[in-house]
C-alpha positions as a printed NumPy array, in Angstrom:
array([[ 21.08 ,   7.699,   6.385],
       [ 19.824,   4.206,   4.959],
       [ 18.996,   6.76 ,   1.598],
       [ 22.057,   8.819,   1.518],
       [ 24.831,   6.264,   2.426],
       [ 24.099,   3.664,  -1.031],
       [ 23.558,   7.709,  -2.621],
       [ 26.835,   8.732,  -1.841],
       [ 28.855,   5.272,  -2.37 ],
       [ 27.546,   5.142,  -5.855],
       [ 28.742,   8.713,  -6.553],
       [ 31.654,   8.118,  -4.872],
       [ 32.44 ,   5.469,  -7.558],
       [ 31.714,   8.269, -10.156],
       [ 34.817,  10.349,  -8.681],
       [ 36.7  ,   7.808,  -8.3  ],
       [ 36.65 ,   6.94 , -12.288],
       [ 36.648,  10.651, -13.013],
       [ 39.421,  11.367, -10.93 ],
       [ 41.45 ,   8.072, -11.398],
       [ 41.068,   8.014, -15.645],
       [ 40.731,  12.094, -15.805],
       [ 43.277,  12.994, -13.563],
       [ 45.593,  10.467, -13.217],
       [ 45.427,   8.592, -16.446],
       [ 45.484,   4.813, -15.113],
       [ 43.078,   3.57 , -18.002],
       [ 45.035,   0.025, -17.712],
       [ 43.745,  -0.055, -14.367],
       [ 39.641,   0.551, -14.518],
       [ 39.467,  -0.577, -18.53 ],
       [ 41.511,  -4.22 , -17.637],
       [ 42.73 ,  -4.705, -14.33 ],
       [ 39.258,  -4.095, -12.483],
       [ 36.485,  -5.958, -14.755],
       [ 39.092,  -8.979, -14.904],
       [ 39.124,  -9.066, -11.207],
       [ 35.336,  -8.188, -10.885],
       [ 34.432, -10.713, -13.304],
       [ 36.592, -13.211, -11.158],
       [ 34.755, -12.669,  -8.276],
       [ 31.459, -12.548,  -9.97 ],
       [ 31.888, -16.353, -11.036],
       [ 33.846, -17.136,  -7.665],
       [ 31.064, -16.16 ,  -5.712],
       [ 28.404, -17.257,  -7.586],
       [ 29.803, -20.902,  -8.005],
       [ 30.241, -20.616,  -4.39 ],
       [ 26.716, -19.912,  -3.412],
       [ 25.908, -22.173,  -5.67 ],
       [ 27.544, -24.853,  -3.976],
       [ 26.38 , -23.592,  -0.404],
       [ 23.032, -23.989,  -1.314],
       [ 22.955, -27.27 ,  -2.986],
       [ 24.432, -28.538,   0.164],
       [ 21.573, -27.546,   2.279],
       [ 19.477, -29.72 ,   4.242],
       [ 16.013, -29.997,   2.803],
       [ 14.517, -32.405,   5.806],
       [ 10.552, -31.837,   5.056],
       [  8.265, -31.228,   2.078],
       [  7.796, -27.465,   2.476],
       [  6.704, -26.05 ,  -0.818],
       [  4.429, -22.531,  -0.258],
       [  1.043, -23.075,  -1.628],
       [ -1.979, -20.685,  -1.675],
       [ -4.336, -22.963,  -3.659],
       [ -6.22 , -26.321,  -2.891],
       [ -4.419, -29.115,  -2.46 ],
       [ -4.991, -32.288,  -4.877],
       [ -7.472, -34.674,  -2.681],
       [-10.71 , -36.038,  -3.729],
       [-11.411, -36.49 ,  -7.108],
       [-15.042, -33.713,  -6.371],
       [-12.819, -31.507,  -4.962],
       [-11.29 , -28.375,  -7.412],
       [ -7.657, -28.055,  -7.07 ],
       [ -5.371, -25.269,  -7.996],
       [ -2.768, -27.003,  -9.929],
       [  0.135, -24.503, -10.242],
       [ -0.507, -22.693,  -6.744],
       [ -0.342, -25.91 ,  -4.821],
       [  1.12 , -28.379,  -7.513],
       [  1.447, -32.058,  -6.891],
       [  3.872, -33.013,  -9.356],
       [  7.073, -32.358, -11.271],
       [  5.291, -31.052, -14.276],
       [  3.323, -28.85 , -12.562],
       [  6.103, -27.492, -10.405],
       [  7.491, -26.288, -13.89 ],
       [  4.884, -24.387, -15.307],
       [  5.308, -22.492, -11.558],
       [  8.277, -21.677, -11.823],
       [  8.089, -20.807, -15.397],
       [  4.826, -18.492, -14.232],
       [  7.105, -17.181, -11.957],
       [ 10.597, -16.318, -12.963],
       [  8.756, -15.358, -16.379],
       [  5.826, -13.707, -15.553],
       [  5.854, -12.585, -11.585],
       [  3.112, -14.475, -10.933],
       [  2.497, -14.343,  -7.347],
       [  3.844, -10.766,  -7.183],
       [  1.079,  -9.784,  -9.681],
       [ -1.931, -11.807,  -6.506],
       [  0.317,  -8.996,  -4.394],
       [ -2.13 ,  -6.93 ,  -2.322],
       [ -1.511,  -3.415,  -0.866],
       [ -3.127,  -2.906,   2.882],
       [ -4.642,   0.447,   4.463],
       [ -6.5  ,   1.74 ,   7.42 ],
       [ -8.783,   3.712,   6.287],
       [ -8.995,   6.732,   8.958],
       [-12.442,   8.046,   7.972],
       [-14.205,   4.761,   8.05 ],
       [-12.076,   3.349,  10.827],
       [-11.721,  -0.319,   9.071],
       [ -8.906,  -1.648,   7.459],
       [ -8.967,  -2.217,   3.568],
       [ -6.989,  -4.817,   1.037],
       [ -7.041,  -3.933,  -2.57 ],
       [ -5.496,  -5.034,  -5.374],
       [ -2.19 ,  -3.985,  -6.158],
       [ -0.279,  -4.08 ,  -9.853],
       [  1.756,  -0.965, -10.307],
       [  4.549,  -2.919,  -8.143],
       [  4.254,  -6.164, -10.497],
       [  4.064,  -3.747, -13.485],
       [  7.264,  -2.086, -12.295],
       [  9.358,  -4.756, -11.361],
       [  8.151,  -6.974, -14.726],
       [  9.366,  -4.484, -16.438],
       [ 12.805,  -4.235, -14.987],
       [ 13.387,  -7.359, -14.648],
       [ 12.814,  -7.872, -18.431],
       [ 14.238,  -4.279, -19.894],
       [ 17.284,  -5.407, -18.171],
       [ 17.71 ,  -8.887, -19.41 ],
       [ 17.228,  -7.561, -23.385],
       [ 19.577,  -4.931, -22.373],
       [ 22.671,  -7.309, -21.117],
       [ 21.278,  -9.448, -24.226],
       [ 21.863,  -6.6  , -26.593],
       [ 24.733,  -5.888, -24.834],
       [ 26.834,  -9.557, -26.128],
       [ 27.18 ,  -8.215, -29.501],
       [ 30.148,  -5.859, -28.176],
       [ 31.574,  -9.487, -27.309],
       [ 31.364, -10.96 , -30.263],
       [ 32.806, -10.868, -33.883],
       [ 30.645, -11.49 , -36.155],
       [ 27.915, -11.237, -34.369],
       [ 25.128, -13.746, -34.136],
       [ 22.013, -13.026, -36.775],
       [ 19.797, -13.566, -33.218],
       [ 21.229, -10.747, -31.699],
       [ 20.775,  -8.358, -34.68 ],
       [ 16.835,  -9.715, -34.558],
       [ 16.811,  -8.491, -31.034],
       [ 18.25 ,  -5.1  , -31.597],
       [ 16.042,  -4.509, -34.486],
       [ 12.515,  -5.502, -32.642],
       [ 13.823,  -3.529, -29.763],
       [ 14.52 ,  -0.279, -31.82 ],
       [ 11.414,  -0.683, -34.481],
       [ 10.415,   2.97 , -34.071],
       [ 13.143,   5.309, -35.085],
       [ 12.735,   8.32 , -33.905],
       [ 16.008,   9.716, -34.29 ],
       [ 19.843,   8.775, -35.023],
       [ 21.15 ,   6.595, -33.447],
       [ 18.104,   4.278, -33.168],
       [ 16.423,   4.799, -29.957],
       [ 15.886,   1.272, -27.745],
       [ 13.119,   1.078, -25.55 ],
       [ 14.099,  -1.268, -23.097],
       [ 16.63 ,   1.471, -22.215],
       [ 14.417,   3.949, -21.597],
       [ 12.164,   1.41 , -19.621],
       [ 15.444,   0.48 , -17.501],
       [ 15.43 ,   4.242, -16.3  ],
       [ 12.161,   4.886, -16.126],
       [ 11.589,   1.073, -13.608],
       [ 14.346,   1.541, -11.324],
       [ 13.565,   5.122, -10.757],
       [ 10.064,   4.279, -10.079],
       [ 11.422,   1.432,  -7.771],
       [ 14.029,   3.554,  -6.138],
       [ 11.206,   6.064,  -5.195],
       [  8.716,   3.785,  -4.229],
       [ 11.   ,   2.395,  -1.577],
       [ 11.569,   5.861,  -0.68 ],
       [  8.21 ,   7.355,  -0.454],
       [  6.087,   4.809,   0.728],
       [  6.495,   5.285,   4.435],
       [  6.066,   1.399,   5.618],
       [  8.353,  -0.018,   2.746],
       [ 10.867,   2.537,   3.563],
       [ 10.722,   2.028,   7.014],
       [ 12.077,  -1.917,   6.071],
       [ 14.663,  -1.416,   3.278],
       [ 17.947,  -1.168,   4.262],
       [ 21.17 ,   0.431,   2.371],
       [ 21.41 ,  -2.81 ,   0.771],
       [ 18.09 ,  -2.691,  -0.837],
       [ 18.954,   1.058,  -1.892],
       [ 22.44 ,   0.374,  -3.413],
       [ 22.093,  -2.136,  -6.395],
       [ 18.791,   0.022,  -7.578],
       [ 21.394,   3.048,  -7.591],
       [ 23.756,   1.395,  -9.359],
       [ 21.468,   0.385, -12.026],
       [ 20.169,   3.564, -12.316],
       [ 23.186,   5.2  , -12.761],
       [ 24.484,   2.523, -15.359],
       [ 21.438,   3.233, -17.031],
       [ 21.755,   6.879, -17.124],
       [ 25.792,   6.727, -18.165],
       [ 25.024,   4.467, -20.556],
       [ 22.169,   6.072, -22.237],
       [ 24.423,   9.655, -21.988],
       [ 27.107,   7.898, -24.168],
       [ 24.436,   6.734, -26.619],
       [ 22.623,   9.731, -27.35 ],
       [ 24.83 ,  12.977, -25.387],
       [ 28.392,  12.387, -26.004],
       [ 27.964,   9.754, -28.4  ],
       [ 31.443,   7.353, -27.743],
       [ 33.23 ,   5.9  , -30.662],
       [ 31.197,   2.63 , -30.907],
       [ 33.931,   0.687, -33.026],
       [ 37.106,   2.106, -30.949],
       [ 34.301,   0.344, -27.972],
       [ 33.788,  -2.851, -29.755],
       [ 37.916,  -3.137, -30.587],
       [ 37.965,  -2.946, -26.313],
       [ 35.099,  -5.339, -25.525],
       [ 36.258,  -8.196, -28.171],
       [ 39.923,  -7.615, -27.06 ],
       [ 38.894,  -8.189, -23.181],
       [ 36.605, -10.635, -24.042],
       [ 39.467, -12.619, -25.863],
       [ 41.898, -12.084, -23.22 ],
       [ 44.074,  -9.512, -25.455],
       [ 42.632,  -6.353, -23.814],
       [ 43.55 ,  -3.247, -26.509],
       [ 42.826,   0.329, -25.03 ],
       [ 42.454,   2.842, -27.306],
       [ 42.572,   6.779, -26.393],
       [ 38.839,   7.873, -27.714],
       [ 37.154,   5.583, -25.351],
       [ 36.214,   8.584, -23.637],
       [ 35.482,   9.355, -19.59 ],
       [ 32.138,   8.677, -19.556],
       [ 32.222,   5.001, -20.951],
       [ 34.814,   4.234, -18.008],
       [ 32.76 ,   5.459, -15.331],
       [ 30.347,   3.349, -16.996],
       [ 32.628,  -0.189, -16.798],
       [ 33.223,   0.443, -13.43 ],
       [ 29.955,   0.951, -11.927],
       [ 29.108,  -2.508, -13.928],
       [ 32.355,  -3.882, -12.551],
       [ 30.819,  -2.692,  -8.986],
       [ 27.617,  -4.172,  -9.439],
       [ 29.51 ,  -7.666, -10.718],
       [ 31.506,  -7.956,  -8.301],
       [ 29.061,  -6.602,  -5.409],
       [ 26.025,  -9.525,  -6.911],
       [ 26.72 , -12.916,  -5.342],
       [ 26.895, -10.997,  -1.667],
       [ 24.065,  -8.823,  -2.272],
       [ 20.254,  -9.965,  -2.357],
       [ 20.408,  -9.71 ,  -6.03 ],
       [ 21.474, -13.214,  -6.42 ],
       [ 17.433, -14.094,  -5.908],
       [ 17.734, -14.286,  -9.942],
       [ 19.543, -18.115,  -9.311],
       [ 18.03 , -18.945,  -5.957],
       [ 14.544, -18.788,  -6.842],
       [ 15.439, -21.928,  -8.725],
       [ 17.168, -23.555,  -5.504],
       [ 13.948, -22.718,  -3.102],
       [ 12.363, -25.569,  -1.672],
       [  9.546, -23.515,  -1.056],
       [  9.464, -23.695,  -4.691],
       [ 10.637, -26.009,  -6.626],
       [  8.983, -29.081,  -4.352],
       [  5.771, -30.554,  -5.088],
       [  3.131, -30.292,  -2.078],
       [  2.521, -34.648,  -2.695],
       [  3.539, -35.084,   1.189],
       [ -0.206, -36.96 ,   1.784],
       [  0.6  , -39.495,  -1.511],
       [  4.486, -39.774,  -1.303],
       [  6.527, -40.309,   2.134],
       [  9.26 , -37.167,   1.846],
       [ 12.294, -39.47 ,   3.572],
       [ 14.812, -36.946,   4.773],
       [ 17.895, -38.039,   2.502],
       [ 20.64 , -36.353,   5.332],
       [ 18.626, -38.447,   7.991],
       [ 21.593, -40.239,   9.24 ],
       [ 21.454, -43.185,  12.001],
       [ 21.965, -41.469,  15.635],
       [ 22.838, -43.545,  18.559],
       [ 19.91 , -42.308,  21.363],
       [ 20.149, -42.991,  24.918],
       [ 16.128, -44.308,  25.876],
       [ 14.117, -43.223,  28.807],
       [ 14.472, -47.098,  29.924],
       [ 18.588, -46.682,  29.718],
       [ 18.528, -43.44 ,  31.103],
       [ 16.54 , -45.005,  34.001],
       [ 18.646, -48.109,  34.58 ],
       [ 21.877, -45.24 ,  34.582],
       [ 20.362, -43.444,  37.38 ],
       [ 17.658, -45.873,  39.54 ],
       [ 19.406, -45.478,  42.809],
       [ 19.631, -41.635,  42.551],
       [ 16.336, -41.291,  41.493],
       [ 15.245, -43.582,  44.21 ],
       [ 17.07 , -42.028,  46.572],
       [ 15.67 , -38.704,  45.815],
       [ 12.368, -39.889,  45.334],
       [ 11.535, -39.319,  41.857],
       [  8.853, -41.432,  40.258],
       [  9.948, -44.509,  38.448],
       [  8.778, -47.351,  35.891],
       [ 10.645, -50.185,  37.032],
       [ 11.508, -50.74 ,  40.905]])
């Protein structure tokens, strides 16, 4: 059920654009109505976990380290697992949110059955697969902004053409859609095969991978299957984009089914675990340096509390505790 529930939701948005532009016609509502209030929410919620996390109490040094800690001058230290100051807390996070770096030190474990021990061993196809999303999806939305904009940036065209250097057909095939597909699905099945990590996802780890996948699958089938009108697309993009939304009638089924799976996914991001992308940057765990033995970490919520002392409490309650015979510091 934790498989089939996300499964089902995410086709169930397919019918509901099939049946609600197919059947019924309402392209005002899922071509305008529905991104507007998607995107709404998108930056609403966002801005609002934003805010919820910047307010949070940060009360000890707590960065994660797995490297030696700067000490004596003989002694090697790791200076971007366990760095010691703001510089080096950069190039960490740069490692990180660029490059995966502690998912690619990720090792897989297994009890070996035959041998009877347990073995750790090196593990990259996860890192490999999740670099790879990550990345095919950012160039994708990147490619994407030139719908947006008229005329479009020279930056953008210098994207699309590096991403679509081997033609092997008309239109222009782009590999980071292709890798999209092909690193979701392998995500989606990992979580679903691999009997420990599918024993710990939840429908909320299935459900955005769905949704990507079938974004990336609509949106390749209107590139290269049914082919959409591109400029009657680019008239509707700049139109919403400039707040003068013009619907034209070529647009075509399978490009709304499209929007509104993205509209989904928009508006479903700053509840979902997916907002990781912005607080990776807000992790103390992260984005502290481990200096606690060289610089005091003062706790800057550490308001003045009135306490009540031992001695007070004491001179409240001497005859009772007398009188019961407890043990006391002062007759």
């Amino acid at each position: 059920m934790k498989i089939l529930l996300p499964f089902l939701g995410v086709i169930g948005i397919v019918l509901v654009a099939f049946v609600g532009v197919g059947l019924l016609n309402l392209q005002y509502l899922f071509g305008v109505i529905i991104p507007y209030t998607a995107f709404a929410v998108f930056l609403a919620g966002v801005v609002l976990r934003i805010l919820k996390w910047g307010r949070s109490a940060v009360p000890f040094c707590i960065p994660t380290t797995v490297g030696q800690q700067k000490s004596f001058p003989w002694i090697k230290r790791n200076r971007f697992d366990n760095p010691s100051n703001n510089f080096e807390v950069i190039v960490r996070m740069a490692l990180e949110v660029l490059l995966f770096r502690s998912l690619f030190s990720n090792t897989s474990t297994a009890l070996k059955e035959d041998e009877r021990r347990l073995v750790h061993q090196s593990s990259k196809w996860l890192w490999l697969g999740g670099l790879a999303f990550h990345w095919s999806f950012f160039i994708v939305l990147l490619r994407h902004f030139r719908l947006f904009m008229d005329p479009v940036p020279a930056s953008l065209y210098l994207v699309e053409s590096m991403d679509g250097f081997v033609q092997l057909g008309v239109p222009v095939l782009y590999w980071t859609g292709l890798i999209l597909l092909i690193s979701v699905t392998y995500l989606f099945i990992r979580r679903v095969v691999i009997t420990n990590v599918r024993y710990i996802s939840l429908p909320n780890d299935h459900f955005p991978l769905l949704l990507v996948l079938f974004i990336a699958l609509t949106g390749l089938i209107m590139r290269y299957v049914l082919k959409v009108n591109v400029i009657s697309v680019k008239a509707f993009t700049v139109g919403l984009f400039s707040l003068k939304p013009n619907l034209t009638q070529d647009l075509g089924l399978i490009f709304y089914i499209h929007l509104l799976l993205v509209s989904v996914l928009l508006a479903y991001f700053p509840f979902s675990k997916l907002m990781h992308s912005a607080g990776v940057f807000l992790s103390p765990t992260r984005n502290m340096p481990n200096n606690s033995r060289r610089i005091r970490h003062i706790n800057p919520w550490n308001y003045p509390v009135k306490v009540h002392t031992y001695e007070e409490y004491e001179n409240d309650f001497r005859d009772k505790m007398k009188t019961v015979g407890l043990p006391l510091e002062k007759e």
